[in-house]
N, C-alpha and C positions, 0 to 999 in steps of 0.2 A: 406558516408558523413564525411570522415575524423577524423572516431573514434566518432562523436555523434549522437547518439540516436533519437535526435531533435535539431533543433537550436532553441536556447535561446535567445530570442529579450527583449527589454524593450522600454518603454516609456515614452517620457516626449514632455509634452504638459498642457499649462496653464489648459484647458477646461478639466474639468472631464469628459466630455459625450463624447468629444471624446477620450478620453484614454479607454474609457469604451469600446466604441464601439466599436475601434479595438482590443480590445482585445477579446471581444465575438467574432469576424470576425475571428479572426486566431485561436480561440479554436475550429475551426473545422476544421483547419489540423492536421494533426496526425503527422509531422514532424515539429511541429512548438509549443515553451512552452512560454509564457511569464511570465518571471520571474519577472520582474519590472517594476511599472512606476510610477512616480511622476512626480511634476512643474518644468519649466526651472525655472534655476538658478544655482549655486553650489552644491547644495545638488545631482544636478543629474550626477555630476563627479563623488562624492563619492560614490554613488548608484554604477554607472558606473563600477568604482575602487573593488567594492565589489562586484557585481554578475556576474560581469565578460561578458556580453552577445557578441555573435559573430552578432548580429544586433542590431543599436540603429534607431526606427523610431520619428525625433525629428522636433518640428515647425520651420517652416523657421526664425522665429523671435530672434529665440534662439542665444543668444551671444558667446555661448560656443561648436558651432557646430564641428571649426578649434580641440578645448581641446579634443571633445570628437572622433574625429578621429584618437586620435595621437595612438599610440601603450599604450596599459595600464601598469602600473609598479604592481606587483606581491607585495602582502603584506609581504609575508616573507621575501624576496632575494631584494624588489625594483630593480627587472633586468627589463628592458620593456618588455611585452610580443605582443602577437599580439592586430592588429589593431583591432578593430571592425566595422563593415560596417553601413555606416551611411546614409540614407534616410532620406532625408527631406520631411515634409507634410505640405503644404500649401493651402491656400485656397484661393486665385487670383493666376492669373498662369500670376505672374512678370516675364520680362526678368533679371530684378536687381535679384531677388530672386535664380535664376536656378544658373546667373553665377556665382552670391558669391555664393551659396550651392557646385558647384563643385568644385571653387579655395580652398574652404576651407576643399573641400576632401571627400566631399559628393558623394558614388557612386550610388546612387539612387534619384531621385524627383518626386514625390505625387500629386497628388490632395488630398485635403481629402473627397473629392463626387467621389473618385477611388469605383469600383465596388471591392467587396470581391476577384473574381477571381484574380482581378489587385494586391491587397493588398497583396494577397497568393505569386503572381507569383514573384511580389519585392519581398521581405522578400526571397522567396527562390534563387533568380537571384543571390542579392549580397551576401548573406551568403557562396552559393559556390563559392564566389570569381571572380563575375563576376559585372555586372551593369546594371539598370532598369532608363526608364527615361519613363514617363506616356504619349501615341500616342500626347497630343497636344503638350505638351513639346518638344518632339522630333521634330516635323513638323517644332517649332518656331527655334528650335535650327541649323536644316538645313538649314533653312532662313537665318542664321545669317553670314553662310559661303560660300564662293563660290567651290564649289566643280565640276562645269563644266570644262573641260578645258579654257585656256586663252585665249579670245577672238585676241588675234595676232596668235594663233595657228591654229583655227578653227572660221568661220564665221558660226552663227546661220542661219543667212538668205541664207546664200548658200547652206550650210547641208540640212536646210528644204526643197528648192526646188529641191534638188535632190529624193524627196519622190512623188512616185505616188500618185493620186488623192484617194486611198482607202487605202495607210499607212498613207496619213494625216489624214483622218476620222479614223483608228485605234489610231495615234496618238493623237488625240484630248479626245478619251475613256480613252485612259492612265493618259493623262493630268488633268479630270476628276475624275479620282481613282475610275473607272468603272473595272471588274476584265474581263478577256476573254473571261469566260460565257458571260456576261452583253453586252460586246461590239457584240459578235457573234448574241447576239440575238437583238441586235438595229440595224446593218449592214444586218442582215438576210445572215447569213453568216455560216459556220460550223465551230468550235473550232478549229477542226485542219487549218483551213484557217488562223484564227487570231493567231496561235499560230506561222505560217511560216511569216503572215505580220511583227508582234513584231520580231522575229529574224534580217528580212531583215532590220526594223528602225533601230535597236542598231547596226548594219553590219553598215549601210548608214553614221550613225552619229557620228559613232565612239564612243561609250557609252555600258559603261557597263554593266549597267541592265537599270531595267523600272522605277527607282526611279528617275536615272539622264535623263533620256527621258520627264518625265511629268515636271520635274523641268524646264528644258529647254525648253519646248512646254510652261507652263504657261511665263516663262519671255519672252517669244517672242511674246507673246500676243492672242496663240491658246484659247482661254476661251471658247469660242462656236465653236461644230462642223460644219465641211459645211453640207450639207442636203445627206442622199446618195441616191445615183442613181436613185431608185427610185423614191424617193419622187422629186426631180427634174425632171424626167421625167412627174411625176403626175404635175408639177406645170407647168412645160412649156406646158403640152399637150394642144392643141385649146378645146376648151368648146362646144359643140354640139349645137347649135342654140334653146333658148328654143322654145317648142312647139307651135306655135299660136293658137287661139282656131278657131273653123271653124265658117264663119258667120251665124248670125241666118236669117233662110229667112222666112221673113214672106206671107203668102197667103190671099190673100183676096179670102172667099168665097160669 
């Protein structure tokens, strides 16, 4: 880990119970120290300036998110030194919130109802120099772009119906965020079966993986799957005539 021991995170956030909290949350990985936390404001630059931490986890609210991403300057030499990795924690999951937090350098965004695991996996994503954004955030943030090809390039509606009546029904699991187990066992179908249908849709559609498959199954309006075979067959079958009862004959003795 680049010569340290642990990475050294800090915190700032108005709410004491939550500084608290994360911080009992990450005293239980062994690669992870928190060195610091205090309230937004200024005082958490100089904190900053002083303990030097390779992750700062800071409230979206904070005005000083841009300052504290910048590279820090070195007390002795004022030379700048490295960046520190900055996570934002919020607690509405704003669109405003996500894009200022990244324009301003943010390579991490939170919920703060993130599960411990989540807390752990940020904190370690961007400290190696990578980036964490929490599953809803992501989803919204996919939303936000278009990443299908260009509709002058390829037709949805044409691509789809070059799909068999059983990679639509897979397609529509996908679309769903049902995983291949899931769909194998709603289709009554075997894994290896759904694993060659998914190949043959991303073939058909020209699409990379199943991310951009479901994207494009939901904007074309796939939301519910068709029924499979089965159970169409169960619905169309004719219904057997109920039984009549036999008449009662009565005798006169």
């Amino acid at each position: 880990m680049d010569g340290f021991s642990t990475w050294e995170v800090m915190l700032v956030d108005n709410e004491d119970l939550v500084r608290r909290g994360f911080r009992q949350a990450l005293a239980e990985a062994p690669d992870i120290t928190v060195v610091a936390d205090t309230r937004v404001g200024e005082e958490a630059l100089r904190v900053a300036e002083l303990r030097r931490p390779q992750v700062v986890l800071v409230d979206a609210e904070c005005a000083f998110i841009r300052k504290l991403a910048q590279p820090l300057e070195t007390a002795e030499t004022a030379v700048p030194g490295v960046a520190p990795g900055i996570i934002v924690l919020t607690s509405n999951a704003l669109d405003s919130h996500l894009l200022g937090s990244l324009k301003a350098g943010a390579r991490g965004f939170l919920l703060k109802s993130a599960s411990q695991d989540e807390l752990i996996s940020a904190v370690r994503a961007v400290a190696d120099g990578g980036a964490f954004l929490c599953p809803t955030m992501t989803r919204r943030l996919i939303d936000r772009f278009e990443i299908l090809p260009p509709p002058h390039e390829r037709s949805h509606a044409g691509a789809l119906a070059s799909l068999s009546g059983r990679e639509t029904q897979v397609l529509c699991g996908i679309a769903m965020g049902r995983s291949n187990q899931e769909i194998a066992h709603e289709l009554h179908v075997t894994l290896a079966t759904v694993k060659s249908h998914v190949s043959r849709i991303l073939a058909k559609l020209e699409l990379p993986n199943r991310m951009h498959a479901a994207l494009m199954a939901q904007r074309s309006g796939l939301a519910h799957p068709p029924q499979p075979p089965r159970a169409q067959q169960a619905a169309a079958a004719p219904r057997p005539p109920a039984a009549r009862p036999e008449p009662v004959v009565r005798r006169a003795w």
